[in-house]
Structure formats: C-alpha cells, structure tokens
C-alpha positions in Angstrom: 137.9 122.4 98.3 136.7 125.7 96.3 134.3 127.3 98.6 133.2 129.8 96.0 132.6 127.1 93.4 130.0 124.6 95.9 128.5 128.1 97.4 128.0 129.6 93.3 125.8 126.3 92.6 123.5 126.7 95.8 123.3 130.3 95.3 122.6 129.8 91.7 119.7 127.2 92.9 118.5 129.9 95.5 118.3 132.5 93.0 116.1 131.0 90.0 114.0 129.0 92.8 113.1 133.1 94.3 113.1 135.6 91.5 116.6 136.2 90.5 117.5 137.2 94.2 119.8 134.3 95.7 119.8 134.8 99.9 123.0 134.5 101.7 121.6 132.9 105.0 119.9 130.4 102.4 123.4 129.4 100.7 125.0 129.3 103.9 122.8 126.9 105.3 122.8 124.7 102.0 126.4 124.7 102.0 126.9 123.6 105.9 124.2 120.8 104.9 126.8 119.5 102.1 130.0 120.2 104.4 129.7 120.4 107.9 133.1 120.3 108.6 133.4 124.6 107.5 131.0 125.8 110.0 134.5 125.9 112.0 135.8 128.3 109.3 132.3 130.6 108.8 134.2 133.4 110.3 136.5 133.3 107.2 134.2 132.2 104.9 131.5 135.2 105.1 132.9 137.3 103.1 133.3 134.7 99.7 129.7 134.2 100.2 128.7 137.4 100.1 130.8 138.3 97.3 129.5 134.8 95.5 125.7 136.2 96.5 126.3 139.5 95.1 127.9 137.8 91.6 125.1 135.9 91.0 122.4 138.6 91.6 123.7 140.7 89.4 123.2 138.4 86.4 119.8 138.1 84.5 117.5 135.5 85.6 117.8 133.7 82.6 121.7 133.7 82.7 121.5 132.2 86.2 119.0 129.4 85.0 121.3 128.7 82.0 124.5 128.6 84.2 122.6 126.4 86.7 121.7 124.1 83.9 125.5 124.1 82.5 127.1 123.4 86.0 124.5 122.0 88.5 122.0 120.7 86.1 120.4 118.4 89.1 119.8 121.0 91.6 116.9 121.9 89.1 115.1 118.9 89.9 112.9 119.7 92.8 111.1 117.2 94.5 107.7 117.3 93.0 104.7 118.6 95.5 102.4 116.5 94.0 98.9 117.9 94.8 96.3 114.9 94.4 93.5 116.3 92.7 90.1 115.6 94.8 87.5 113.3 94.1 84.1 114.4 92.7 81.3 114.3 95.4 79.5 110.6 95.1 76.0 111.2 94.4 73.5 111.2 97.4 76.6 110.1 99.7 76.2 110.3 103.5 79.0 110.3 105.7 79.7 107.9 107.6 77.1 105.8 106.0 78.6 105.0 102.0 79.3 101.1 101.6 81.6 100.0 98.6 82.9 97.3 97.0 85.2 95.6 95.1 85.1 92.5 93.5 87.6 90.2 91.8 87.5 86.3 90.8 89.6 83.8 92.1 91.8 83.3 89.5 94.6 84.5 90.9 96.4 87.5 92.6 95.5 91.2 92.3 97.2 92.9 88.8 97.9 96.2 87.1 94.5 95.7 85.6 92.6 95.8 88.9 94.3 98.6 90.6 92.3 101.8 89.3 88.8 100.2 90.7 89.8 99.0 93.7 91.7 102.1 94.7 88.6 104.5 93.4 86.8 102.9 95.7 88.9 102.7 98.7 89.3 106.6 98.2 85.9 107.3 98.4 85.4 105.2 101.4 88.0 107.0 103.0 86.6 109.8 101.8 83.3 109.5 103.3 84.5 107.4 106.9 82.5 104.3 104.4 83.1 100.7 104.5 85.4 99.4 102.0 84.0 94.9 101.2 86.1 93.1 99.3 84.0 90.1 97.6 85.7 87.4 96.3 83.0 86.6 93.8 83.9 82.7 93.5 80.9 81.1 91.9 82.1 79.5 88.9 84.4 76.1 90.3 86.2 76.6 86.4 88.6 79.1 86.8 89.8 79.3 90.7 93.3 79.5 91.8 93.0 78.1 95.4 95.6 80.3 96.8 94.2 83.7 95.9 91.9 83.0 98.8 94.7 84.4 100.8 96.7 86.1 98.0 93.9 88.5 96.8 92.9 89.9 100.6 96.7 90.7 100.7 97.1 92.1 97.9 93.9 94.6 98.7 95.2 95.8 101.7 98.9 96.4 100.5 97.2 98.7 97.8 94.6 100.0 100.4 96.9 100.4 103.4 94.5 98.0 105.4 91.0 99.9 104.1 89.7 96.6 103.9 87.1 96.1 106.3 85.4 93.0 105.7 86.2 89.7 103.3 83.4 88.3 102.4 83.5 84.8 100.0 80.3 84.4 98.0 80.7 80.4 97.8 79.8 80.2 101.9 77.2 81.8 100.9 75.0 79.3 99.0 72.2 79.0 101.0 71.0 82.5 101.4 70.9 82.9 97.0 69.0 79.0 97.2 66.1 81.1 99.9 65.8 84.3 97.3 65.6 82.0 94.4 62.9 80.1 95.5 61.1 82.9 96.9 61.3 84.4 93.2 59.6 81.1 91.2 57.0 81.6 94.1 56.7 84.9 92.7 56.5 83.8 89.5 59.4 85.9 88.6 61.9 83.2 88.0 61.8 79.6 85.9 63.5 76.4 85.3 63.9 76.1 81.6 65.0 72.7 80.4 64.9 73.7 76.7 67.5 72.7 74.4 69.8 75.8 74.8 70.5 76.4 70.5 66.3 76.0 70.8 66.1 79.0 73.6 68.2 81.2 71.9 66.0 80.7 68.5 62.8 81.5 70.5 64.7 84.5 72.0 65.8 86.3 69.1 62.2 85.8 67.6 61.1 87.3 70.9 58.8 84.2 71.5 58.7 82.5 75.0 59.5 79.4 75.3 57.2 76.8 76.7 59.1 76.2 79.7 58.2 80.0 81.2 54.5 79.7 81.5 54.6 76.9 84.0 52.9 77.7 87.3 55.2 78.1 90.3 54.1 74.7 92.1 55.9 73.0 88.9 59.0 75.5 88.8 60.1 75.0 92.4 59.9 71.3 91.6 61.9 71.5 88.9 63.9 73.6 90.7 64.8 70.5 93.5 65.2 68.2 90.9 68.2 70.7 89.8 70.1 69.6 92.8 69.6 65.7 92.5 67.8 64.4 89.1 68.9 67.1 86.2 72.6 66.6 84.8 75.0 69.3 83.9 73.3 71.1 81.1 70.0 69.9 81.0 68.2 73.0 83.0 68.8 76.6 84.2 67.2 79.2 86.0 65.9 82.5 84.2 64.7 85.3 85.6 61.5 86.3 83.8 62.5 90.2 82.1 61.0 91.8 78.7 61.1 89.2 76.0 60.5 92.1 73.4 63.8 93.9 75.1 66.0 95.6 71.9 68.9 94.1 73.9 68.7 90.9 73.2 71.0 90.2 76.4 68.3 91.3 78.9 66.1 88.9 77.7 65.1 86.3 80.7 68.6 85.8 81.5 70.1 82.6 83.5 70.7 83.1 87.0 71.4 79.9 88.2 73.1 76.8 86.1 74.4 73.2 87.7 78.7 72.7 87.4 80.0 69.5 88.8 83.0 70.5 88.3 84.8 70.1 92.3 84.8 73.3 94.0 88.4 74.0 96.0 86.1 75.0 98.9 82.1 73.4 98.9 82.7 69.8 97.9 78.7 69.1 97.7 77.1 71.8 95.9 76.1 71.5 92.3 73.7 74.5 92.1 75.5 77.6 91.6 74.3 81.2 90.7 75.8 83.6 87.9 77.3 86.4 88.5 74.4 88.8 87.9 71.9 86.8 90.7 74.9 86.5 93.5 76.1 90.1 92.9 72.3 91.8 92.9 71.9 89.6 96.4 75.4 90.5 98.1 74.6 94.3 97.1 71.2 94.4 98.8 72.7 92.3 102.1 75.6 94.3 102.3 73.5 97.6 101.9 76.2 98.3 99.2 75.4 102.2 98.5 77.3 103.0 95.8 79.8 100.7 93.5 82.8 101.8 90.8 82.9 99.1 87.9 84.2 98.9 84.7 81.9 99.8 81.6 81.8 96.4 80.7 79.4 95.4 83.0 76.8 98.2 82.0 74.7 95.5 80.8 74.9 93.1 84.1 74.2 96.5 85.7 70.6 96.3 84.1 70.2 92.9 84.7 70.8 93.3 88.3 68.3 96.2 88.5 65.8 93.4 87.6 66.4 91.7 90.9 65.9 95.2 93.2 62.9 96.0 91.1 61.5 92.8 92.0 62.0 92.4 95.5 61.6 96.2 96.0 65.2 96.8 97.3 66.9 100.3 97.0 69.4 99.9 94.0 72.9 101.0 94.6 74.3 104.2 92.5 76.8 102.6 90.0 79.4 104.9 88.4 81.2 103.2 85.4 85.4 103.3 84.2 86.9 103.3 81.0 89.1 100.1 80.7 92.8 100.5 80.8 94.6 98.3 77.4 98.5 97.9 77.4 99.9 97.4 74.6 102.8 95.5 76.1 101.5 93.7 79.2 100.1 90.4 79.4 97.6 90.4 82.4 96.2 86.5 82.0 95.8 85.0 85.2 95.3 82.0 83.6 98.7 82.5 81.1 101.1 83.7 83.7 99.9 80.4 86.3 101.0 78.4 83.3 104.2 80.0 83.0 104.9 79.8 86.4 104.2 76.0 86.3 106.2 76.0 83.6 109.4 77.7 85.6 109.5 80.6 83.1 108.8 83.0 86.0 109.5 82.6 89.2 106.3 83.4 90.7 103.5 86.0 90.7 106.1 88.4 92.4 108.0 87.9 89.3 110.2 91.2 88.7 108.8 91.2 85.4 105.3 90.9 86.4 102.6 93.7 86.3 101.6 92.1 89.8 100.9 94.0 92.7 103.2 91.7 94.3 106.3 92.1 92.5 105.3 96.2 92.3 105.4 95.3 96.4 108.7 94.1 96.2 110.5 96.4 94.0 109.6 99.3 96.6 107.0 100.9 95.1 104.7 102.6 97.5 100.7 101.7 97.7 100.1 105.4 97.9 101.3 105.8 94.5 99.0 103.8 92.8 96.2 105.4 94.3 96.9 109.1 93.5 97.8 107.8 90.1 94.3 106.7 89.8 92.4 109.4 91.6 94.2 111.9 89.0 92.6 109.9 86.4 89.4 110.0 88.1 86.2 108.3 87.2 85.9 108.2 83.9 84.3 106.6 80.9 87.3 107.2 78.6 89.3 103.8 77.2 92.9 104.5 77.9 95.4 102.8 75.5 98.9 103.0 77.2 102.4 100.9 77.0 103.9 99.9 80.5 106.8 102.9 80.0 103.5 105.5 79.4 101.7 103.8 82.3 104.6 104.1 84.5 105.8 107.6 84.1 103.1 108.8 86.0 103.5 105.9 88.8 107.0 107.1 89.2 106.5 110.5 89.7 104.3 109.9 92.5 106.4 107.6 93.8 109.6 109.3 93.6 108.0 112.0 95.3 106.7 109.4 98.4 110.5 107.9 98.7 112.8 110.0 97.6 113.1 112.0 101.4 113.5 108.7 103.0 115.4 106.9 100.8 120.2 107.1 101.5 122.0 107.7 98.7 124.7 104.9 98.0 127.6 104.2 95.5 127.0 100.8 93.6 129.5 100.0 90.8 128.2 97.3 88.1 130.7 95.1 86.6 133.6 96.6 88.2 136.7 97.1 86.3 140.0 98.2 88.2 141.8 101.1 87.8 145.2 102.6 88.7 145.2 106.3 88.9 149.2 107.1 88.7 149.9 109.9 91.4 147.0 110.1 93.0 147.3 111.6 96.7 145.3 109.1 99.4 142.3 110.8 99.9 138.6 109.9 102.3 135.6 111.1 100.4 132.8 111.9 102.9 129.7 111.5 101.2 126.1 112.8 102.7 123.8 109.6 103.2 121.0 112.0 102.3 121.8 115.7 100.4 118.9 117.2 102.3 119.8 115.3 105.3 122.8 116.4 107.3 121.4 115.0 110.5 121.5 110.9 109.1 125.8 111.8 109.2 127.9 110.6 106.1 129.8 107.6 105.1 133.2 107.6 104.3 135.5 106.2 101.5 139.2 105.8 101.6 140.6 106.1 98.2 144.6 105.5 97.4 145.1 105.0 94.0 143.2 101.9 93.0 139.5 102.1 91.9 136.7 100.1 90.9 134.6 101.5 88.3 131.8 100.4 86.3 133.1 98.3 82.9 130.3 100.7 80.9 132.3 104.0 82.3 135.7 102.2 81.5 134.7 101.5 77.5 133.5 105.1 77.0 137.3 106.7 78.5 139.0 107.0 75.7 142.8 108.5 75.3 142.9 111.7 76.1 139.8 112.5 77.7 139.4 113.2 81.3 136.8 112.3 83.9 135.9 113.3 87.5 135.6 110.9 90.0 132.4 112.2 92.0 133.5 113.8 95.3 136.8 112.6 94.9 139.5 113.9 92.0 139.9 114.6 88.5 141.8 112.0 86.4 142.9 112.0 83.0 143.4 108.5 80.6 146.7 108.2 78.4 148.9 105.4 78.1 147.2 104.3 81.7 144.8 107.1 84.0 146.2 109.9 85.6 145.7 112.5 88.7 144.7 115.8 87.6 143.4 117.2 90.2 141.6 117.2 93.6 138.7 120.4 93.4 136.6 120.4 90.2 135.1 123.4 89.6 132.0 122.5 87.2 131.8 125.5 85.6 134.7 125.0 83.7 135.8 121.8 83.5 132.8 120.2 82.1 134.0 116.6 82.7 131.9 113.4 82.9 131.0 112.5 86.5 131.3 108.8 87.2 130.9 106.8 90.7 133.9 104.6 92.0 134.5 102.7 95.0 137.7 101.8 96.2 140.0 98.8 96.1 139.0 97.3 99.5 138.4 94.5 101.2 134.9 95.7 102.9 133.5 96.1 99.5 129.9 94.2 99.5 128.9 91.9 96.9 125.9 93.1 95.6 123.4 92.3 93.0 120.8 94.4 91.4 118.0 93.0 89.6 115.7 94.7 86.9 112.3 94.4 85.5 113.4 93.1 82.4 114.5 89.9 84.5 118.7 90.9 83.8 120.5 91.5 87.0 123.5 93.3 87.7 126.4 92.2 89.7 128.9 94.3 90.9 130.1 96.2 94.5 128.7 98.3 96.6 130.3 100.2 99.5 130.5 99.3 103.0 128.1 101.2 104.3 125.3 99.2 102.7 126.1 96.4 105.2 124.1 98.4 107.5 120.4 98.3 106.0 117.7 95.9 106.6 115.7 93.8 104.3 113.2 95.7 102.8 114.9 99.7 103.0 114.1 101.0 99.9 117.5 103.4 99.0 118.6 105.2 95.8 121.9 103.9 94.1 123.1 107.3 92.6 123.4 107.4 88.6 121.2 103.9 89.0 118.1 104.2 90.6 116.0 103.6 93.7 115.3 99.9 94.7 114.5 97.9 97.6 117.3 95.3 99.6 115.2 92.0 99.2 117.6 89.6 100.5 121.0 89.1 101.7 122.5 85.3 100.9 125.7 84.1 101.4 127.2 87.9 102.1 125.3 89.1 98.8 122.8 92.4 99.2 120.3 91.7 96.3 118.3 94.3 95.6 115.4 94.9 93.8 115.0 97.9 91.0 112.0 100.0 91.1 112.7 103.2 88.5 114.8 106.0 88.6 
C-alpha cells in the first residue's frame, strides 16, 4: 500500500474543496476512514503526510483540480446539499386553520401525473399545521377501478409520509348533494330539463332558454322525484340556472345532476348522481376547504363552482392553478395500463416499467424526493413538456442526495465470466461498507487467482492492455491475464477500474432488474446475505436499488438510478 499515493487524493480533495490550502489533520482523518488498520503506524506515517500536504499546496489551484480530475475524478462529486426552495405565502392563510385537498378518480392507482398536485398541497398543509383531505371524487359508476379504493389512500400517504388526515368517498355521500339540490329548485336556482339534448345545445348557442327553465319550483322538484323512479337514462338532467348570454358558452346553465344505471362497485340503488362541478362546490363548503391547488384545466369548473357559493352565500375557497406536465414518452392511461395488465403484459401497477407511484415505491425511491422536486417547480401556470430521462434527472438528484448516506456499497458482477490471473499472490481486499462510514466496519474478499468479472469488462480487455482490479491488483491480458502488481498508483497508471468477486462458494446469486423490464443475473458477494427486504444499497459502477425479494437463495433487487 502507497501511503503517499491514497493520502495525495484526499489532500488533493481537501485542497480544491477550501481554497487551494489542503489541511493535514483533514487528510489524516480521511485516510484513517479508508484504512483503519495505519492508525497503528501514524507515528511513522506523519511525516509522508506532511510532505504530501506541503506538495500539493504548492501547486496552483487549478493544477490541483485538474490532477484531482485525472486521478480521483469521483472524489469531486460531493453529495449535493440540496436547499428546497420555500413555498410562496398562500393568500389570506391562517395557521393552523388552512384546509386542502386533493382529489383523484377512481380509476386506478396514484401516477407520475398526479404527484406535483398532491404534493403542493401536502406542503402547504404542512406548511401552515393545515389539514390535508383526500377525496376520492367517485361519482361517475363508468370509469371505477374497485381496488383504488384502498390503492389510492396508499398511495397518498407513501408520497405524503402519512399527511393524510382524512378520506373522505363522495359516493356515501349521496344524500347530503340530493338535500342542496332540492333546496336549489326551491330557490329557483336549479331545473329539470327533459329537452332533447342536440335541441338544448341549439337553444344554448342562440342564447335562448329553453322551455323547460321557466317552470315554477312546485313542478321542478316533481320532476326532480320522477328522476329517481319514472325518467330513464337520458331523458332529464339537472341545470343550474347561470347567464344564458355568458361569452363562454360552457357556463351556460350547466348539468349538475344526470341518471347512470350503470352498477356502482359501492351504492347498488342509486341512479341519481351529481357531476363533478355540483359534488366538488358541496364537499368544498362542508369540508371548509380554504384553499385548493388544481390543474389549469379545471379553470372553467372553477367558475361553475363559484355559481354554487354565490348562491347559497358560502365563502369560496382561494384556488391557485398548475401548468400540466406532458411526457413525451410515458403512457399514464389508467384505463390502458388495466388493460395491459389483464392482458399479462405487465405484471402489475408496481410494474418496474411503470410511471406508478408504486413501482417508484419499490425501486427505492424516496417520497421526499418527489416533493422537493415539485416545490422547486413551484405553482405555476407554465405547461411543461419533458421525456421521462428530463423528468427524472431532477428526481434523482434529490434522491441520491436522501439515500446515498444510508445506502452500503457492494460489489455485484453481471454475467460473470471467469478469469485466471497467472501469479497472482493470495490476497483479502477489505472494502469500506460505506466510504464516509468507518463506523458500519468493512467486508472482506479473499482473492487467489481465480475471478469473476462482468462478460461486458471481459469483451472490452483486449491483448495487451491492462486493467486494475479495484482494491485489489493490477493485471495485464496476453495469451491469458497476468499479475502486475499489487499498489496502483492512479496518477500514473491510468488503467481501467473494474469490480471482481472471487471464485467462491459463498458467492450469492443475484438478480437485478431494470426499468426497461431487462434483468441482470449475475453474483454478488457474501456480504449481501446480510440485508433485509427492502434496504435500499448502491452496487458500485451499477447503481442504487432496493433488495425486493429473496427466492430460492436469489437476492433480487430492484434498480432505481445511478
């Protein structure tokens, strides 16, 4: 081992992290964390240092970055301090006192697509000590996946970290839309209309009323019981009255109530069902919703809604409006992916390949990543048009920086090929689980000779070339591979660094699969044998991922990102 050469890269890190000026007690200390074994020989080793200090601090600071760069190119990468930029003060906010909401249908589990809204919201709940309700808004029997009942709440409070405080299901809540509907045709503020619909939306575009909304309210609330057991499916809606002559024509009178007979997965004898923009401007106002984070696209149901609070004199909720996210490359269908699931083309909505928050759960990725991703984008009305690789660099940064402290550092060869190094001396590698982690102790790996490496590192060695095995020896490929030498001094010798694992029996089977739905088989070392399902770790030249399972002796792990 070349003292000088392991204390030159710390003091070379120490010295372009602080101004040029590398500090021996600093190098020292970084040095002892890589080999504990020399604190026995610091009294013979003070001296190298200093000299090794005093070397480097007399170089430029831009010939100390550019040797760093040549020899210990990773000891540039410092763990990002990600500061999360704050959110913008919510208008007329009171602490303690803000209720939010979030929304989502039925139609399946929580996606890619919903994660900016929901965790915008959760923010500024926690934010303000609020109240974070998640509504699953399941009104229209059409489109309802009877499992995201259970999936969806899950899903919210994975990406919350249990902000939720209150599931509320609009479909048990029939009744208490049926007693403000009626009270608005006894208002006069509401009508059945049983007008041909293609007839309606003549008289509508022509701004004339049609004859159905004159009717006094004695006739409209009987009208409005025959809804329930004499009208079929079709034949009447209710409309709330608004401004015929409205330049939108969307505003005018629009339905709030229509009848479906289609079977409901959890009222079987209801037939009466409210839209969206009548069940919504209720819930707000019973829920004392104080201020709500929606997508732009419902700036329209916003002012339909506004008709309901104006009417019944209720104190409308501050709405603040997002620019939608498209991918270019991610299929976010509820409806599509159940197909395909049905079909056995994935193997569920925690798929690998899914934008899901259920398969991001079991690759490893971290809630709180998600959420700082979307506070740094903020409320904002801008469209965003991103691929899943444009998307995902920002995810990963934030959560590289949430795992990487926690997360061992392991060898894992794919598709191992073995290799017979001609006089190579027996050698035990100790290997830091953690570099910045003395303290977790090391695992070892007895090498003599025979080695697995990966087939991709085997193709690229051609004659004549030499490669270092990392932490281990130098070996060189003729007519078969060769010892060079033990110490590698990077400096210098420039060589490709590739993992290995020896030619033991205590190898573990491993598997490692990736988003693009390929896995990798191959060996991992024995150390691996003691993690549990679910430690999320980082496979070095590979990538951190998650152990998901262990069948039949084989560690399968999930990949999350480099």
């Amino acid at each position: 081992m070349d003292i000088a050469v392991i204390a030159r890269k710390w003091a070379l890190q120490n010295a372009v992290k602080y101004e040029g000026r590398a500090n021996p007690g600093a190098v020292i200390s970084k040095l002892l964390g890589e080999h504990p074994e020399l604190k026995a020989k610091m009294n013979v080793m003070g001296k190298t240092i200093a000299e090794v200090v005093a070397s480097v601090n007399s170089r430029t600071k831009e010939q100390q970055l550019d040797e760093l760069q040549k020899t210990a190119p990773e000891l540039l990468e410092e763990k990002p301090k990600v500061q999360t930029p704050a959110l913008k003060p919510l208008k007329d906010a009171v602490e303690g006192k803000v209720v939010m909401r979030f929304a989502p249908s039925p139609s399946g589990p929580l996606h890619i697509g919903h994660i900016v809204a929901l965790s915008l919201n959760s923010e500024y709940c926690v934010n303000y000590d609020g109240k974070l309700i998640l509504r699953i808004e399941d009104t229209n029997s059409d489109n309802i996946f009877p499992k995201a009942y259970d999936m969806i709440p899950e899903d919210a409070n994975w990406l919350t970290s249990n902000n939720v405080k209150e599931v509320v299901v609009q479909s048990s809540r029939l009744e208490i839309y049926y007693k403000y509907a009626e009270q608005l045709i006894e208002m006069e503020k509401a009508y059945i209309c049983t007008c041909d619909s293609e007839v309606w939306k003549e008289l509508s575009v022509n701004m004339n009323p049609c004859p159905c909304r004159s009717l006094p309210g004695k006739e409209n609330l009987a009208r409005w019981r025959k809804m329930f057991r004499g009208y079929k499916e079709g034949e009447a809606v209710m409309r709330i009255k608004t401004d015929l002559h409205d330049k939108n024509p969307a505003m005018r009178d629009w339905p709030a109530f229509r009848i479906n007979d289609s079977p409901h997965p959890m009222v079987k004898d209801k037939r009466v069902w409210p839209l969206m923009n009548f069940s919504v401007a209720i819930d707000d106002h019973e829920f004392g919703i104080t201020h709500s984070i929606r997508g732009k696209d419902h700036v329209d149901n916003e002012k339909r809604q506004q008709f309901i609070f104006k009417y019944f004199d209720w104190v409308l909720p501050i709405t603040l409006f997002i620019g939608r996210i498209n991918f270019t490359d991610l299929e976010l269908s509820t409806t599509q992916t159940k197909l395909k699931i049905e079909q056995g083309e994935y193997s569920g909505w925690d798929d690998i390949r899914l934008p899901f928050i259920r398969s991001f759960k079991r690759r490893g990725y971290q809630p709180a990543a998600f959420r700082r991703m979307s506070v740094e984008m903020g409320v904002s009305l801008n469209d965003k048009t991103v691929s899943r690789e444009e998307f995902f660099k920002i995810v990963n940064a934030f959560n590289k920086e949430l795992i990487d402290d926690k997360a061992n550092r392991y060898f894992f060869v794919a598709n191992p090929v073995e290799i017979v190094v001609k006089g190579a001396p027996e050698f035990t590698a100790s290997l830091m689980l953690h570099p910045d982690h003395s303290e977790r102790g090391y695992r070892s790996l007895n090498a003599k000779g025979r080695f697995f490496i990966a087939k991709e590192d085997a193709e690229h060695i051609k004659k004549g070339d030499s490669v270092r095995l990392i932490e281990c020896m130098n070996i060189g490929k003729n007519d078969g591979f060769e010892f060079v030498s033990r110490e590698y001094d990077a400096h210098k010798d420039k060589m490709p660094l590739i993992h290995w694992l020896p030619v033991a029996d205590n190898l573990v089977d491993t598997q490692l699969f990736m988003p693009d739905g390929s896995i990798l088989s191959g060996k991992s070392e024995s150390a691996v044998k003691n993690l549990k399902v679910g430690d999320i770790i980082q496979f070095e030249r590979m990538g951190f991922c998650r152990l998901d399972s262990v069948e039949s002796n084989t560690y399968k792990f999930w990949f999350a990102h480099r």
